[in-house]
DRENLUMMAR-535565 format. One record per residue (C-alpha): y, x, z. Coordinates in Angstrom, 1 decimal. Last residue first. Layout:
// DRENLUMMAR-535565
+--------+--------+--------+
:     c2 :     c1 :     c3 :
+--------+--------+--------+
:      Y :      X :      Z :
...
+--------+--------+--------+
//
This chain:
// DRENLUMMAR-535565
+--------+--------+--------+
:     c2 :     c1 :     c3 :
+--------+--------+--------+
:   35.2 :  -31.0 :   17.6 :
:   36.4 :  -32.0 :   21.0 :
:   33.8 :  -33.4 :   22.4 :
:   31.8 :  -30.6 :   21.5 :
:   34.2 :  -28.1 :   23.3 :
:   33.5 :  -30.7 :   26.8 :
:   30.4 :  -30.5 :   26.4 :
:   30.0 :  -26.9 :   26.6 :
:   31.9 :  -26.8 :   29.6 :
:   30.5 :  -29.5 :   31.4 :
:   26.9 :  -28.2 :   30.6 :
:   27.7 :  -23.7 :   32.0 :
:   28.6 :  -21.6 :   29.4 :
:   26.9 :  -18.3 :   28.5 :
:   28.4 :  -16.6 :   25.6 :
:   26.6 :  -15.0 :   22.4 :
:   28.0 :  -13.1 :   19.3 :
:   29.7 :  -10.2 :   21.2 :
:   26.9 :  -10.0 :   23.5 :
:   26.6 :  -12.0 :   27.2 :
:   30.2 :  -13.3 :   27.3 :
:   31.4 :  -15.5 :   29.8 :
:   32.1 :  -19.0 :   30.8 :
:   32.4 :  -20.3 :   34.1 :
:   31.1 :  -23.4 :   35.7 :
:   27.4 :  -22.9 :   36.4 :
:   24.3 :  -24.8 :   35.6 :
:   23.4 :  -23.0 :   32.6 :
:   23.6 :  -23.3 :   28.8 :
:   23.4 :  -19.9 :   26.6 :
:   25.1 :  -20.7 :   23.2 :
:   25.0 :  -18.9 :   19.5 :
:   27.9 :  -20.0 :   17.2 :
:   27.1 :  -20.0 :   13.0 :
:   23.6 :  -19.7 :   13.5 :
:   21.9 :  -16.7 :   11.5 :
:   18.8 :  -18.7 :   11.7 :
:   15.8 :  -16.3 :   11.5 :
:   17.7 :  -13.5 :   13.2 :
:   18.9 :  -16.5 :   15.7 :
:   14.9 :  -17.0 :   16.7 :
:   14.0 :  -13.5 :   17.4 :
:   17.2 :  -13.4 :   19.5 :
:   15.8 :  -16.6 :   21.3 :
:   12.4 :  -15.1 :   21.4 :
:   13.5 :  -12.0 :   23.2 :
:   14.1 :  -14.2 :   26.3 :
:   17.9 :  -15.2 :   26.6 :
:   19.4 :  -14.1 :   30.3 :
:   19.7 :  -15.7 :   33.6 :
:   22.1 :  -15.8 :   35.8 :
:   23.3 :  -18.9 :   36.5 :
:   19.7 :  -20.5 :   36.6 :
:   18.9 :  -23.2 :   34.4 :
:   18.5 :  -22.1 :   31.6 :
:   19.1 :  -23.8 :   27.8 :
:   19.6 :  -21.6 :   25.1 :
:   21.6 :  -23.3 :   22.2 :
:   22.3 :  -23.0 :   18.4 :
:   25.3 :  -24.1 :   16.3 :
:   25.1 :  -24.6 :   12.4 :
:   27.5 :  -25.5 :   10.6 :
:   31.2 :  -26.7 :   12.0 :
:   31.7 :  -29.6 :    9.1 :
:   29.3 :  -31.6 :   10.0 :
:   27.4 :  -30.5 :   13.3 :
:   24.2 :  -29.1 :   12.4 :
:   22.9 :  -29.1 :   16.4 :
:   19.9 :  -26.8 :   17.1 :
:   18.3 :  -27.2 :   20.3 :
:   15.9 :  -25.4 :   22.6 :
:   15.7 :  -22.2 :   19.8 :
:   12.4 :  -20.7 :   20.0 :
:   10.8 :  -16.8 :   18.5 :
:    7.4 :  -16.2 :   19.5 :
:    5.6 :  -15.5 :   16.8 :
:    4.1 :  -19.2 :   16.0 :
:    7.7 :  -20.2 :   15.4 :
:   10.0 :  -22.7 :   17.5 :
:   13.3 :  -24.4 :   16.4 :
:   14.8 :  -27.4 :   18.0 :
:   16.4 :  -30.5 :   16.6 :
:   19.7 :  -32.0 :   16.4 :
:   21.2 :  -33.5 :   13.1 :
:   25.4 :  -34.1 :   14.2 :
:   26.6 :  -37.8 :   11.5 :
:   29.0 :  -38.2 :   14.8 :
:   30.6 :  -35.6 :   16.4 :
:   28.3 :  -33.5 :   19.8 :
:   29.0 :  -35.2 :   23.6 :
:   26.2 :  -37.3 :   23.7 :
:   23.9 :  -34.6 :   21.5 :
:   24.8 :  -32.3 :   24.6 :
:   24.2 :  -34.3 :   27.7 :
:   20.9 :  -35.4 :   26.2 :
:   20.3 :  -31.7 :   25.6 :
:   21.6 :  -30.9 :   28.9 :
:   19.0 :  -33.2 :   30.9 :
:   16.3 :  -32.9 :   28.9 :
:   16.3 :  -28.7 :   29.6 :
:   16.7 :  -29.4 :   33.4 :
:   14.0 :  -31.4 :   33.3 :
:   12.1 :  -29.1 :   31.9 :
:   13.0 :  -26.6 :   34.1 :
:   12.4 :  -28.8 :   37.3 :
:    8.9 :  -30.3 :   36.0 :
:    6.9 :  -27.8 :   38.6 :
:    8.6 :  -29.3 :   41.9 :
:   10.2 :  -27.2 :   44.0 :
:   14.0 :  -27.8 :   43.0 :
:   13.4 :  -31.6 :   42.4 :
:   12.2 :  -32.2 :   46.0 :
:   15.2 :  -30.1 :   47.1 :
:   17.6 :  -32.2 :   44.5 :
:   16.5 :  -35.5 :   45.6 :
:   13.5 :  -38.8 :   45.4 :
:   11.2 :  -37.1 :   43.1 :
:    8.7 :  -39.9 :   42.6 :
:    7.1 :  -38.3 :   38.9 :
:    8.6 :  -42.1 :   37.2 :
:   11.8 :  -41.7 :   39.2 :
:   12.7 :  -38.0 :   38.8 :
:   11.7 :  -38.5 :   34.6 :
:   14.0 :  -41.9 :   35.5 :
:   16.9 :  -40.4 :   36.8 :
:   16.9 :  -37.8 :   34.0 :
:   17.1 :  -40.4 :   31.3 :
:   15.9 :  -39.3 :   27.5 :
:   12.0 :  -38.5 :   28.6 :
:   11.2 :  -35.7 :   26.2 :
:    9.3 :  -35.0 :   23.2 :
:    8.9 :  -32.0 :   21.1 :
:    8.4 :  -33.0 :   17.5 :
:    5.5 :  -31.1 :   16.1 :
:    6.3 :  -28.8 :   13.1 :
:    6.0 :  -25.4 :   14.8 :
:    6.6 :  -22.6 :   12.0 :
:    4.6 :  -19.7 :   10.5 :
:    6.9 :  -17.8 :    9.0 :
:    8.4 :  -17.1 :    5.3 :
:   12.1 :  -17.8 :    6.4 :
:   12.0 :  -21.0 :    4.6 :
:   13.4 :  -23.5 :    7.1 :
:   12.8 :  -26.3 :    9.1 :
:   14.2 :  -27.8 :   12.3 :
:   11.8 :  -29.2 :   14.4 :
:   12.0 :  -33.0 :   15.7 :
:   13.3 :  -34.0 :   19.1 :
:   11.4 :  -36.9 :   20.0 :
:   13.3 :  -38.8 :   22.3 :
:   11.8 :  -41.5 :   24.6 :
:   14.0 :  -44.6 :   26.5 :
:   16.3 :  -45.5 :   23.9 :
:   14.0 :  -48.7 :   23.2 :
:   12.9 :  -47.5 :   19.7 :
:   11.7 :  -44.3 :   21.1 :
:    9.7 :  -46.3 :   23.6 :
:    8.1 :  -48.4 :   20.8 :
:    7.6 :  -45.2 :   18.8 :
:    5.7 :  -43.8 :   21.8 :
:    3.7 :  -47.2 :   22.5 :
:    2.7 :  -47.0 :   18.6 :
:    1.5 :  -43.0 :   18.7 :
:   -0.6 :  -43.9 :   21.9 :
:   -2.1 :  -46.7 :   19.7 :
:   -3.0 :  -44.8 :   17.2 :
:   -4.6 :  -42.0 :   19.7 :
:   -6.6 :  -44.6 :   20.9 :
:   -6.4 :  -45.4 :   24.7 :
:   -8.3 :  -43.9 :   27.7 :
:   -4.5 :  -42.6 :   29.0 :
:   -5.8 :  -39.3 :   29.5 :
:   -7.2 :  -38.9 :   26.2 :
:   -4.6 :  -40.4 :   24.4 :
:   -2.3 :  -38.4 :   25.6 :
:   -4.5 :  -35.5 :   24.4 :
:   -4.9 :  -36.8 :   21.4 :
:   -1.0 :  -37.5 :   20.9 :
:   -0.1 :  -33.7 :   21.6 :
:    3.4 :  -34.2 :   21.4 :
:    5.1 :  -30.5 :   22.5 :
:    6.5 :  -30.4 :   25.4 :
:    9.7 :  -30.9 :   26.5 :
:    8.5 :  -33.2 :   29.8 :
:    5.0 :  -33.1 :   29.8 :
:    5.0 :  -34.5 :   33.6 :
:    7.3 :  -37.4 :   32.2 :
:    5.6 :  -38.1 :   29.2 :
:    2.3 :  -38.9 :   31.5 :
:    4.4 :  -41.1 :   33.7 :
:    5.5 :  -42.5 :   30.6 :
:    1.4 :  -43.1 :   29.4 :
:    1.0 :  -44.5 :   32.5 :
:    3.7 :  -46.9 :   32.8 :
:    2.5 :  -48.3 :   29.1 :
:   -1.0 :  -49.1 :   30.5 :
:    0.4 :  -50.9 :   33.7 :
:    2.4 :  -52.6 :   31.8 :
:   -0.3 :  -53.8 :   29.2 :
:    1.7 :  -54.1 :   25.8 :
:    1.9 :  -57.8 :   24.1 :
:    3.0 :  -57.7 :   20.7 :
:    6.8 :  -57.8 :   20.0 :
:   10.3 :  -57.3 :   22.0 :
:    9.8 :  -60.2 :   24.8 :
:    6.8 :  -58.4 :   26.6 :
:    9.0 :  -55.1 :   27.1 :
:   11.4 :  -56.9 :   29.0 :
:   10.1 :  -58.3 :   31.8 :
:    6.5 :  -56.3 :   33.2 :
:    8.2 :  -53.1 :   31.7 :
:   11.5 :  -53.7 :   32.2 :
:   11.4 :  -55.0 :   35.8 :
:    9.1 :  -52.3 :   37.0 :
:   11.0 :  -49.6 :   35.7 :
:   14.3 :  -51.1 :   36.5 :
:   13.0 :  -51.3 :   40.0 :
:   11.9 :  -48.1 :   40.3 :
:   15.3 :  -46.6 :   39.8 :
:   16.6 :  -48.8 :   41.7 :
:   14.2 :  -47.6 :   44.3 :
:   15.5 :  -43.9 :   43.6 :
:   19.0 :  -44.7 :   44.0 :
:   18.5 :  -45.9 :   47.5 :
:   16.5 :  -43.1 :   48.9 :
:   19.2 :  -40.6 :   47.8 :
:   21.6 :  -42.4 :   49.4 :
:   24.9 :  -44.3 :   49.0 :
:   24.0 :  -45.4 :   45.5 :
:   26.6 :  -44.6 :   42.8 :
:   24.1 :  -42.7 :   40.5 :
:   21.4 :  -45.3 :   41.1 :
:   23.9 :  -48.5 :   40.4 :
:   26.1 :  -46.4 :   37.1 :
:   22.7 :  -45.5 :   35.4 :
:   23.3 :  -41.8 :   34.7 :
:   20.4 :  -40.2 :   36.1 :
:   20.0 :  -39.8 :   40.1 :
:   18.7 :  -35.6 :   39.8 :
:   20.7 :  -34.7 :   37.1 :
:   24.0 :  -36.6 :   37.7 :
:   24.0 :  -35.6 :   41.3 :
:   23.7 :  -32.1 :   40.6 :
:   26.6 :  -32.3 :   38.2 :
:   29.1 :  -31.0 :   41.0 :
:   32.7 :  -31.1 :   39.5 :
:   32.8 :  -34.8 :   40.7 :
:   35.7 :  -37.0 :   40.3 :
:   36.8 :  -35.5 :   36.7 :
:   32.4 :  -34.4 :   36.4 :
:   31.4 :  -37.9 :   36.1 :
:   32.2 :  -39.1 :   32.3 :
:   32.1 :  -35.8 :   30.7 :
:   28.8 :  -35.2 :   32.5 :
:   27.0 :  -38.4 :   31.2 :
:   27.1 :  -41.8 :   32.3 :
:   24.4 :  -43.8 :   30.6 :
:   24.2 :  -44.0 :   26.5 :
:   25.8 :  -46.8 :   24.8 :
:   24.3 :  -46.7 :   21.3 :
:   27.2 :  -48.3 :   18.8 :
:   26.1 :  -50.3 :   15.8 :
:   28.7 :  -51.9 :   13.3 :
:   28.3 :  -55.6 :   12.7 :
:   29.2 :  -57.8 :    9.6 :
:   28.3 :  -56.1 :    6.5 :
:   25.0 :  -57.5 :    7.0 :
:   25.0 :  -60.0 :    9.8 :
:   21.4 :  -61.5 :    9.4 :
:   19.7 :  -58.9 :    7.5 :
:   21.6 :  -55.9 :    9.9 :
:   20.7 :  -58.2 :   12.9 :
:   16.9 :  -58.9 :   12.1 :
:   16.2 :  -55.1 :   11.5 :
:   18.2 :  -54.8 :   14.5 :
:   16.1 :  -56.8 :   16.9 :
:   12.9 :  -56.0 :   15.6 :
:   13.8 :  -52.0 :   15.6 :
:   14.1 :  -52.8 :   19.5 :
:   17.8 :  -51.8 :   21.0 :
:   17.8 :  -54.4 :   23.5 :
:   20.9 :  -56.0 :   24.5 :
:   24.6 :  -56.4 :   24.2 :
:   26.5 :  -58.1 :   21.5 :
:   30.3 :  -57.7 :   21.5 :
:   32.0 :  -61.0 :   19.3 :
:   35.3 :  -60.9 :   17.5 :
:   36.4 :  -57.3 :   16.9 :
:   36.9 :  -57.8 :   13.5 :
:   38.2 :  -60.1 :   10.1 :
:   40.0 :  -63.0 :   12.0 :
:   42.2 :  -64.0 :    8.9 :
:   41.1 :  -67.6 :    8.9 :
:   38.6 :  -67.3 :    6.2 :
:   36.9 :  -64.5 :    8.3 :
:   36.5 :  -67.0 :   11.1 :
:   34.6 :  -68.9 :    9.0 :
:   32.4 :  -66.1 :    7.7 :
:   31.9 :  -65.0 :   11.8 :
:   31.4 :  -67.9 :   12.8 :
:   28.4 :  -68.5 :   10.3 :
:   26.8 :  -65.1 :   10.4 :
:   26.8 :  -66.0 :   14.4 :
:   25.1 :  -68.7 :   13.8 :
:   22.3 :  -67.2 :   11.6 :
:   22.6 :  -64.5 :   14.6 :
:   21.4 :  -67.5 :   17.7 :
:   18.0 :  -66.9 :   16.9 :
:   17.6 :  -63.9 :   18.5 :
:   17.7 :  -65.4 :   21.6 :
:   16.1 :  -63.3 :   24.3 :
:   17.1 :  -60.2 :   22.5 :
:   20.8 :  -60.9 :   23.3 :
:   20.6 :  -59.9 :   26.4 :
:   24.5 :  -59.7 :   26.6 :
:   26.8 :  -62.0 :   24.9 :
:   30.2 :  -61.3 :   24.9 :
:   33.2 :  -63.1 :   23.4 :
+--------+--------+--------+
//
């Protein structure tokens, strides 16, 4: 049995507890009921006390590059149209980026107001825009708050709300004594592509191209990519210190150590001296450079370049 939108009725899990102990009784032990809905820390606080023992969590990302790239090599489309199946499907550009705006519209004046305290739409649609121009950035919650004309505090409690919803990622730093001066603000990011390109009104790749957020959203784009694809139990993060040396993601993949990643966009670009500054710090067990190409090919003897599909696909199979 499904039942999707589950957040409108969370009432209904004291029942489900019941079903499911009955049915339990009977020899039906799993794979009974598939809940679908919001993914509000409300809602699953209320689940795991309801149906303790009784539910395993799954986070059902959109389509990713593992997932498009057998029928289409090119990932452009992915990046620019997101992976929710309607907008990446769409027949035009035009199409995909009014559905986009629809499910903007729709969950912020719909389903936002159903998961806790009222939030004023048109407040919390600015402060995404906002995220979305300081895509990968550092949080600067002052300065958010600033712009938005709202208390830091409360700029803080929209973020967490959007991090609870799967819509926000705050990548946290990754910390170590190697006697430096390290960044310990979480970057943040946007987790959808489509809807960074949606929020900013970048309808297409050429817009996307000349647009000042194309290398940050390029940088979203494969890390989300990239922790979809990485085992379970994987810690990512990103390393940055005050002298310069910055790892865009760290994975600590369980049982593989410690794996870090340069993210470019352009084929043929190089590492910055900062990256190499970064990986004396960390002594990473494999060392990364993530493009938009196909091939893969060695840039040191420690150090390949490997374009998203490819490096997702290795992780996938770890």
């Amino acid at each position: 049995m499904v039942l999707d939108e589950i957040h409108r009725v969370p009432e209904i899990f004291p029942t489900l507890r019941g079903l499911i102990d009955r049915g339990r009784r009977h020899g039906r032990k799993t794979s009974r009921f598939l809940i679908l809905g919001s993914a509000s820390m409300d809602l699953l606080r209320q689940s795991s006390e309801s149906l303790a023992g009784r539910i395993a969590y799954v986070e059902m990302g959109p389509l990713n590059v593992l997932e498009t790239t057998p029928t289409n090599p090119d990932i452009a489309p992915l990046w620019v149209r997101g992976g929710f199946p309607e907008s990446y499907l769409a027949a035009h550009d035009r199409d995909s980026l009014e559905r986009r705006k629809d499910f903007i519209r729709t969950y912020l004046e719909r389903d936002v107001p159903l998961l806790g305290p009222r939030i004023p739409a048109e407040t919390l649609e600015r402060l995404w825009t906002m995220l979305a121009h300081e895509q990968a950035a550092l949080l600067n919650s002052s300065r958010l708050a600033t712009s938005s004309m709202i208390s830091a505090q409360t700029v803080t409690r929209y973020i967490d709300l959007l991090v609870d919803l799967l819509l926000v990622r705050r990548l946290q730093p990754f910390h170590i004594n190697v006697g430096k001066r390290l960044v310990r603000s979480p970057k943040v990011f946007v987790r959808e592509s489509g809807i960074v390109h949606a929020l900013l009104g970048i309808a297409g790749y050429d817009a996307l191209s000349g647009h000042p957020v194309v290398g940050a959203s390029w940088e979203g784009f494969v890390i989300e990519n990239l922790i979809a694809a990485a085992p379970a139990r994987t810690i990512p993060s990103f390393y940055r210190t005050a002298a310069g040396g910055e790892i865009d993601l760290v994975l600590e993949i369980p049982g593989h150590g410690l794996w870090a990643f340069d993210i470019k966009r352009n084929q043929s670009a190089n590492p910055e001296k900062g990256f190499y500054l970064a990986v004396q710090d960390l002594k990473p067990d494999r060392q990364f450079l993530v493009n938009s190409g196909s091939q893969r090919y060695p840039l040191t003897s420690r150090l390949d370049a490997i374009g998203l599909a490819g490096m997702s696909a290795i992780l996938a199979e770890l």
